[in-house]
C-alpha positions in Angstrom: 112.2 96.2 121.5 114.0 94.5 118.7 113.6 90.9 120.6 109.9 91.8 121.6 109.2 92.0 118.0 111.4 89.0 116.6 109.3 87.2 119.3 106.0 87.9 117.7 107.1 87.6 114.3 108.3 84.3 114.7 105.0 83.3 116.7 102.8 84.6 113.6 105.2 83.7 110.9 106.0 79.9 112.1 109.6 80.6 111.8 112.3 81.5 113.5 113.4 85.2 113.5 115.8 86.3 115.4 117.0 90.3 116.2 119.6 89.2 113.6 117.2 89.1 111.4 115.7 92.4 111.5 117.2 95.2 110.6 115.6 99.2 110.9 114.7 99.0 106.9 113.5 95.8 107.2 110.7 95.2 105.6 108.1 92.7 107.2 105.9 92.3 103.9 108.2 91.5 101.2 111.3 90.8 103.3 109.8 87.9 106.0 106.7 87.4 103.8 104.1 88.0 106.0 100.5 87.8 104.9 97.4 90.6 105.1 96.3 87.3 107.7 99.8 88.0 109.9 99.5 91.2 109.8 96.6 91.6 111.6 97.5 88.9 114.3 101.0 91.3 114.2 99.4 94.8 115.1 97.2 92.7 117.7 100.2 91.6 119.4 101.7 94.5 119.5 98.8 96.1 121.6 99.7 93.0 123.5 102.9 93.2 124.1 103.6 96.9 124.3 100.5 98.1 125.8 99.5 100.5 123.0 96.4 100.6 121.2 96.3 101.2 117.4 93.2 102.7 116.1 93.4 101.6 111.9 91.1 104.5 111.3 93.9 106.9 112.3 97.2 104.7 111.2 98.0 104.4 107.7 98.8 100.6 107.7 102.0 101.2 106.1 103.6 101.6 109.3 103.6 98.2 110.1 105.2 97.0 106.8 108.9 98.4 107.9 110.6 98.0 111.2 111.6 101.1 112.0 108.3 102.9 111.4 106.8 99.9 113.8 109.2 100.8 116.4 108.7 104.5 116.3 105.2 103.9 116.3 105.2 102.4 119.5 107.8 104.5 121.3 105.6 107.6 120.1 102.3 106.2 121.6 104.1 104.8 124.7 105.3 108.2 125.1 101.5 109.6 125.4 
């Protein structure tokens, strides 16, 4: 999942991110400096990517600022 996601990131971000780069308390905001803009484009690709759909009525947007709330986000709605 790790390389799924430092795909995308360095899609949106322009950069290169590698699973290196992205540890469980990273943060995607402050750490890789992604934008309100690339964070959209972020949560649409992971629908994408992981077949999941996220419903920003019901999320608290938070969870996409950290990796490891991103990744247990997805493993808890893949699991539904």
């Amino acid at each position: 999942m790790k390389a799924q996601i430092a795909s995308i990131l360095t899609e949106i971000l322009d950069e290169t991110i590698t699973v290196a780069d992205i540890q469980d308390d990273t943060n995607l905001t402050s750490d890789l400096g992604m934008t309100s803009l690339n964070m959209m484009y972020f949560i649409l690709e992971i629908e994408n990517v992981f077949g999941v759909e996220v419903d920003l009525e019901e999320v608290d947007l938070e969870t996409f600022f950290v990796y490891k709330t991103v990744k247990a986000y997805i493993e808890r709605e893949q699991a539904e």
